[in-house]
C-alpha positions in Angstrom: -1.7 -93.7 -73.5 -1.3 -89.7 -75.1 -4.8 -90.7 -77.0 -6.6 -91.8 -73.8 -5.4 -88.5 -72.1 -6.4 -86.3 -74.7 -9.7 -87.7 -75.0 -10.8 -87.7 -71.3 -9.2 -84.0 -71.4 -11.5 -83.0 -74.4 -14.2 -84.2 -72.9 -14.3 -83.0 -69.8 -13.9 -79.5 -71.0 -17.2 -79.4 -72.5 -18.5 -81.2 -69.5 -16.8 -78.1 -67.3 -18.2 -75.1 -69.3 -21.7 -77.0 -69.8 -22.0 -76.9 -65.7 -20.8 -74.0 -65.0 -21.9 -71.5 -67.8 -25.6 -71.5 -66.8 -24.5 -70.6 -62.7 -21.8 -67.5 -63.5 -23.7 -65.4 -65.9 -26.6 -64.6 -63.6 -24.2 -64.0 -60.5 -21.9 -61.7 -62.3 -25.3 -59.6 -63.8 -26.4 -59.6 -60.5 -22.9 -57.8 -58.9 -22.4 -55.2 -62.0 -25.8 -54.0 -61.9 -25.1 -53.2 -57.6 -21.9 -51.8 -58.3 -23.5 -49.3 -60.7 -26.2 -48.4 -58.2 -23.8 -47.8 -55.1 -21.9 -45.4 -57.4 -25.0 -43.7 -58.2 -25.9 -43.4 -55.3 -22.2 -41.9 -54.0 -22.5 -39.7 -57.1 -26.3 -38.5 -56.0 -24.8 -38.0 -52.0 -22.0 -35.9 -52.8 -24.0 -33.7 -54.8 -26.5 -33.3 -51.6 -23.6 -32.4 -49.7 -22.4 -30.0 -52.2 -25.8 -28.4 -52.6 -26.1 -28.5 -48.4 -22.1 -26.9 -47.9 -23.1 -24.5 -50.8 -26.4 -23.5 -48.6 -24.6 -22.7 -45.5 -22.1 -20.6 -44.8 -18.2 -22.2 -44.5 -16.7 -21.7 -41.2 -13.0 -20.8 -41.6 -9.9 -21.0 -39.4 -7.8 -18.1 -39.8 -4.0 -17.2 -38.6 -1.6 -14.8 -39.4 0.8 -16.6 -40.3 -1.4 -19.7 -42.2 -3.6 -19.7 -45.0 -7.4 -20.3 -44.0 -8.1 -24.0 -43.3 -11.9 -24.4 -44.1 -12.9 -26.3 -41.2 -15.3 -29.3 -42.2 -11.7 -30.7 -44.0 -11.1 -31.4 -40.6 -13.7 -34.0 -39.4 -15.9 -34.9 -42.9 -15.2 -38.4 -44.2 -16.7 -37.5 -47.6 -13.9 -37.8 -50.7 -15.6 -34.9 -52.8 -16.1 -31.8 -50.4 -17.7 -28.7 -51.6 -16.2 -26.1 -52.8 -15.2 -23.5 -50.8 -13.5 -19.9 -52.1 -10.9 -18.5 -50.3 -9.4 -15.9 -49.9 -6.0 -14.6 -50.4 -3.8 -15.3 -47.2 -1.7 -12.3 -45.1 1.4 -13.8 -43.6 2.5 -11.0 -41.4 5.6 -10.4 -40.5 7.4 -9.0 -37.7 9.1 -5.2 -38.4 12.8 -5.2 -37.4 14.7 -2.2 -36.5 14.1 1.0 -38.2 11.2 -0.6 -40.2 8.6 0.5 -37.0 6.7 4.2 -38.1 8.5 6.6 -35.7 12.0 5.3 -36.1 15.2 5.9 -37.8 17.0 3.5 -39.6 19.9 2.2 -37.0 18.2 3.4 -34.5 17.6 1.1 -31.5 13.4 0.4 -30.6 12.5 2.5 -27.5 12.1 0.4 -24.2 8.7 -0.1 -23.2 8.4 0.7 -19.9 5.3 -0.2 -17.4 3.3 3.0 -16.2 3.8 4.3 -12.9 1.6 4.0 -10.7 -0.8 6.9 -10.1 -0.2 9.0 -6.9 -2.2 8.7 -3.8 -4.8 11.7 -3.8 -3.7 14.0 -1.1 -5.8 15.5 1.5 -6.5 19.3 1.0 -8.5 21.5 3.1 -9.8 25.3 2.4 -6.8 27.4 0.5 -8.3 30.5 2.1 -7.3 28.6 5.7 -4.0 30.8 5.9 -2.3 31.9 9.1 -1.8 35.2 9.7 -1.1 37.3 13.0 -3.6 39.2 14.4 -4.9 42.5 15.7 -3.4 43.0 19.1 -2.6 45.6 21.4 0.6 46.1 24.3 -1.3 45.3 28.2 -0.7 48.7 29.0 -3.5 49.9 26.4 -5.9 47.8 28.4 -4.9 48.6 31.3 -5.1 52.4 30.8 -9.0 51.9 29.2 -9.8 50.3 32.2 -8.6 52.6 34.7 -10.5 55.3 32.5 -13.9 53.4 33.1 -13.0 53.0 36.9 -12.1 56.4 37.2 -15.6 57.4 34.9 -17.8 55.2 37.0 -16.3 57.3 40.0 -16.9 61.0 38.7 -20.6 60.1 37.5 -20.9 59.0 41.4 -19.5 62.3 42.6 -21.6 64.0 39.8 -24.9 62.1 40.8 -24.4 63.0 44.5 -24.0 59.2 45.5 -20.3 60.0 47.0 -20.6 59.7 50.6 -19.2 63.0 52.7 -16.6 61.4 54.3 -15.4 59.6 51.1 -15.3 62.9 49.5 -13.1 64.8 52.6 -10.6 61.5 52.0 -10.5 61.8 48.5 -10.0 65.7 48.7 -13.2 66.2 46.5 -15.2 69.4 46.7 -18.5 69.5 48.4 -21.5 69.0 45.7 -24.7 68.4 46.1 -25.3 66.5 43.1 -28.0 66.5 40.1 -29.4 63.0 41.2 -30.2 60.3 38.9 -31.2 61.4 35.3 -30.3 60.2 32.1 -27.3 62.0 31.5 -25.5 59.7 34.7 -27.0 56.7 33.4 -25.2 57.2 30.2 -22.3 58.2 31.5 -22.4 55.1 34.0 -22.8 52.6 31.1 -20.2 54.4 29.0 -17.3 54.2 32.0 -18.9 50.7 33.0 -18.3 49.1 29.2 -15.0 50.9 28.9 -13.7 49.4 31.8 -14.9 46.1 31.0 -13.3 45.9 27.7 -10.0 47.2 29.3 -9.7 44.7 31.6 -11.7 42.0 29.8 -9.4 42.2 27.1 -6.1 42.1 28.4 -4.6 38.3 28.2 -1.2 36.6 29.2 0.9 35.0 26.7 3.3 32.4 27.0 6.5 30.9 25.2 4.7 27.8 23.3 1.3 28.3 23.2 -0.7 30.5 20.5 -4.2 31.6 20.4 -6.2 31.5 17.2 -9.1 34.3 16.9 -12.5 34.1 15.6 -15.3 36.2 15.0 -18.8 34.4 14.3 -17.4 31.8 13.2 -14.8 33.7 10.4 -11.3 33.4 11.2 -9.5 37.2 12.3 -6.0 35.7 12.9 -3.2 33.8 14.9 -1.6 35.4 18.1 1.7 34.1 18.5 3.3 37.0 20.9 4.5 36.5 24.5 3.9 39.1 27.7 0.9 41.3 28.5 -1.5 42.2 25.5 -4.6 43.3 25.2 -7.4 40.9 22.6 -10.7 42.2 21.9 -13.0 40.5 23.9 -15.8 40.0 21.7 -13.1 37.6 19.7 -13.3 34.0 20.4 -10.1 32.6 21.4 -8.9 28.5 21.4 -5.6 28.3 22.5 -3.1 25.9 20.2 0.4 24.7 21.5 3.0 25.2 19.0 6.0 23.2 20.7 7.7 20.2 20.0 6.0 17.5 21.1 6.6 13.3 21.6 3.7 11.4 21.4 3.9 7.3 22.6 1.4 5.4 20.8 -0.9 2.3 22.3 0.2 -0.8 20.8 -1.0 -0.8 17.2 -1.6 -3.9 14.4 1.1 -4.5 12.2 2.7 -7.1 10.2 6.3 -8.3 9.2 7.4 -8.7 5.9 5.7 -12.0 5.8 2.2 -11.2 6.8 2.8 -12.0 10.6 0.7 -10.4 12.8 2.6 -7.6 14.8 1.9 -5.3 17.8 3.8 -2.2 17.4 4.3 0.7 19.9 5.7 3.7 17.9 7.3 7.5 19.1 5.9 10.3 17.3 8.0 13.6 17.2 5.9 16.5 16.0 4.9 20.1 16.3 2.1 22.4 15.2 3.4 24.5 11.9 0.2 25.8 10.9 -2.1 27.2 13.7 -5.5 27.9 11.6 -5.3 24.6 9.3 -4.4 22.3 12.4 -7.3 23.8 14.3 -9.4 24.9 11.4 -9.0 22.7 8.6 -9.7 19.1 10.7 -11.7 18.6 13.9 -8.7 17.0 16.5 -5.3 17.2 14.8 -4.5 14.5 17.5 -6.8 12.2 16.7 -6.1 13.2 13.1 -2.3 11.9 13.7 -3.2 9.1 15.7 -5.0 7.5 12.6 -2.1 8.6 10.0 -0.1 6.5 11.9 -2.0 3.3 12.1 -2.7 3.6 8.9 1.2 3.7 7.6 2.2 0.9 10.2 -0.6 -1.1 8.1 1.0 -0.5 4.7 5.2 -0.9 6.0 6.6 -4.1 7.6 7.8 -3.9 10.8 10.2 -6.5 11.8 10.5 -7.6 15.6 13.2 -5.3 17.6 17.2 -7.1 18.0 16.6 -9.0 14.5 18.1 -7.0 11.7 18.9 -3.3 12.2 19.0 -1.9 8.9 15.4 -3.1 8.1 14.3 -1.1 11.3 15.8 2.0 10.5 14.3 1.4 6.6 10.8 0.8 8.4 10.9 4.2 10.5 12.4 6.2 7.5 9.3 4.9 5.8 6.8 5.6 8.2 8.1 9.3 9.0 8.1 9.7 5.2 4.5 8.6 5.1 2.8 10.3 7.7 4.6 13.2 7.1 3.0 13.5 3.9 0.2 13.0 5.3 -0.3 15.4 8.1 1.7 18.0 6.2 -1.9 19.0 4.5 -3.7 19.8 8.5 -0.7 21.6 9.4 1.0 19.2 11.7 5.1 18.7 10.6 6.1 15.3 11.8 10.1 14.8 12.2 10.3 11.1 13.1 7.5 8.0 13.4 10.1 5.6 15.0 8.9 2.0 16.1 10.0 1.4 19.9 8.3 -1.5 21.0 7.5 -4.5 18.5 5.9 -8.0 19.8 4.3 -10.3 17.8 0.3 -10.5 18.7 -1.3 -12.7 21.2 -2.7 -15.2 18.8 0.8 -16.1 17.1 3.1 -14.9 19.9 3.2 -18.7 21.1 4.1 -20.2 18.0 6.1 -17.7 16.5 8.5 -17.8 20.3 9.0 -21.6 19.7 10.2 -21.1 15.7 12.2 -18.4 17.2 13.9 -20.6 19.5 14.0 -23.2 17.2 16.3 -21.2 15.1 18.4 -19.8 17.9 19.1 -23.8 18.8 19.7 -24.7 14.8 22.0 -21.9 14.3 23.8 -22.4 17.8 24.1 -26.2 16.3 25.7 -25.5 13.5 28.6 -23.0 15.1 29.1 -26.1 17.9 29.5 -28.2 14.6 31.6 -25.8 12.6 33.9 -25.3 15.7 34.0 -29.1 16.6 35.2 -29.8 12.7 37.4 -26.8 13.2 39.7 -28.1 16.0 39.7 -32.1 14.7 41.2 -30.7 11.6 43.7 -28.9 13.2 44.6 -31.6 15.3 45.0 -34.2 12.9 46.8 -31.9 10.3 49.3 -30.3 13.8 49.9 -34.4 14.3 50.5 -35.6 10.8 52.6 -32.2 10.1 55.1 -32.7 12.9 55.7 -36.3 12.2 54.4 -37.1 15.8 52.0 -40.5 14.3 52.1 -42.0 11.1 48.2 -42.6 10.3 47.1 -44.5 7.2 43.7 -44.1 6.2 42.1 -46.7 8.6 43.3 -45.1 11.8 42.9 -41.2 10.7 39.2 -42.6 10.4 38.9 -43.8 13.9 41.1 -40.8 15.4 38.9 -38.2 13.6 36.3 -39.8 14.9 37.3 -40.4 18.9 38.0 -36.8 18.6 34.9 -35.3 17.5 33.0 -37.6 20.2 35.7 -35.9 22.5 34.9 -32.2 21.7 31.8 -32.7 21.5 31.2 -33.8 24.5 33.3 -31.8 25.9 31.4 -28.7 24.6 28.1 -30.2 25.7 29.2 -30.8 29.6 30.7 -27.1 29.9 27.2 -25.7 28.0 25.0 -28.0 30.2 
């Protein structure tokens, strides 16, 4: 039985390597010699890629606080990259106290602090556009010149023989015949006649209030502040300024609350005239001049709507006096108070901006009718409980709280209705 075995086993292993020794040794050639080729060729492909990344330049990724990451690593599937030389990393780090040029060891770092803001350029006008008083002389100075040139016109008359007789027996004068008409009375006629004109074209009435300011083609000769009878050269351009306190009521004017709503604000100005020349001068209608100051501060302050909060009103008028102050203080004009008197929301919001209103009004009149309802079922309940009057458990405090604040509340709804 072991012989039979042993046999067939024997022979069968010839049988085995007979068949299949002719089909494995061309297969297995066959594979070794692709195996080598592939490598070559992996071996030929990464040097093309080495001689290509050597060609171009290596794009980098650097960081302070990294070493530098050569950035085809990032996406390139090939095993053998090319090499690329870096270059020593700088890790920074950050300086503590006393380690900062500038500072002492111990020494706490200066805050930095954000610039201010540059300041608004100010208006300026001509420096040389200073007041000063001018030239004037008392009413009785004109007065007397022009009673001169009355009284010169009158003698050349009598001189020239153009006195009538009986106007010279009333006025006691001695009989003349007179030299006529020559040059001499013609002189002396336009000499008496221009002396009486600038007597009495000179003299001028001032008042409490008011000042003149005096020009000569077109050059400023002084401010006349004084009150009473004086006399002004005549030849002296005069425009008459008034120097009192004044109150100015502004047309409504566009403004905005502090959350961009549009506003309609009537303001009171309270001003006066401190420099005569620069106010008349220095800008062509101080008035006008004002008038645009203050629109142009309502546009930069919030105004909130009169009766809301008071505080913010007074802030808003403090502001705007400050800011037109500054500047009409340039023209001459001194402005005491820019004070809003009238604010009311514009026509195209004043609809909506009434029914939030009284939206609020009812919300916040809500919630006091609430706080007061809750108010008086507490003390009830606790006035009830306290005395010993009911013995409630938790049930029936429920339903009592709750028939009471139906009660009040109805109650408080039939005597507001």
């Amino acid at each position: 039985m072991s012989t039979n075995t042993t046999s067939s086993t024997d022979s069968s292993t010839p049988s085995t390597g007979s068949s299949t020794a002719p089909s494995t040794g061309p297969s297995t050639g066959s594979s070794a010699d692709a195996s080598t080729g592939s490598s070559a060729a992996s071996v030929t492909a990464s040097r093309a890629a080495a001689s290509e990344a050597g060609a171009r330049p290596a794009r980098l990724i650097h960081n302070e606080a990294t070493t530098e990451i050569p950035v085809h690593l990032l996406f390139r599937d090939d095993p053998a990259p090319a090499p690329v030389p870096l270059r020593p990393a700088v890790v920074a780090r950050r300086q503590g106290p006393g380690e900062r040029p500038g500072e002492r060891p111990g020494e706490r770092p200066a805050t930095r602090r954000p610039g201010s803001a540059r300041p608004r350029p100010v208006p300026s006008v001509d420096p040389e556009l200073k007041e000063r008083p001018a030239r004037v002389l008392p009413g009785a100075a004109g007065v007397a010149a022009g009673l001169c040139g009355v009284a010169g016109c009158a003698a050349t008359s009598w001189w020239a023989g153009l006195v009538p007789p009986l106007a010279a027996q009333a006025l006691g004068l001695p009989a003349y015949a007179g030299a006529g008409l020559g040059p001499a009375q013609w002189a002396a006629y336009a000499a008496a006649g221009v002396l009486g004109m600038f007597g009495f074209g000179g003299l001028a009435r001032g008042r409490t209030g008011r000042a003149w300011v005096l020009g000569l083609f077109g050059r400023y000769r002084g401010t006349v502040r004084r009150t009473g009878l004086m006399w002004v050269n005549p030849l002296l351009l005069r425009r008459r300024v008034d120097v009192r306190l004044r109150h100015w009521r502004s047309e409504p004017m566009p403004a905005a609350d502090g959350n961009g709503v549009a506003l309609r604000a009537v303001t009171l100005v309270v001003w006066r005239v401190r420099d005569t020349v620069k106010a008349t001068l220095g800008v062509e209608d101080h008035e006008t001049y004002l008038r645009e100051c203050v629109e142009a501060a309502l546009a930069r302050v919030p105004v909130e709507p009169l009766g809301t909060v008071r505080s913010s009103a007074d802030v808003a008028g403090d502001t705007l006096t400050r800011l037109v102050a500054a500047d009409a203080a340039p023209v001459g004009l001194e402005v005491f108070s820019v004070r809003p008197v009238r604010v009311e929301y514009a026509p195209e919001v004043a609809a909506a901006m009434h029914r939030r209103r009284i939206a609020a009004l009812d919300a916040a009149q809500r919630a006091s009718v609430l706080t007061s309802v809750v108010d008086s079922v507490e003390d009830t309940v606790t006035r009830l409980t306290m005395r010993g009057l009911v013995e409630l458990d938790d049930y029936e405090r429920k339903v009592l709280v709750k028939d009471l604040t139906v009660a009040f509340c109805a109650g408080r709804g039939d005597t507001g209705a």
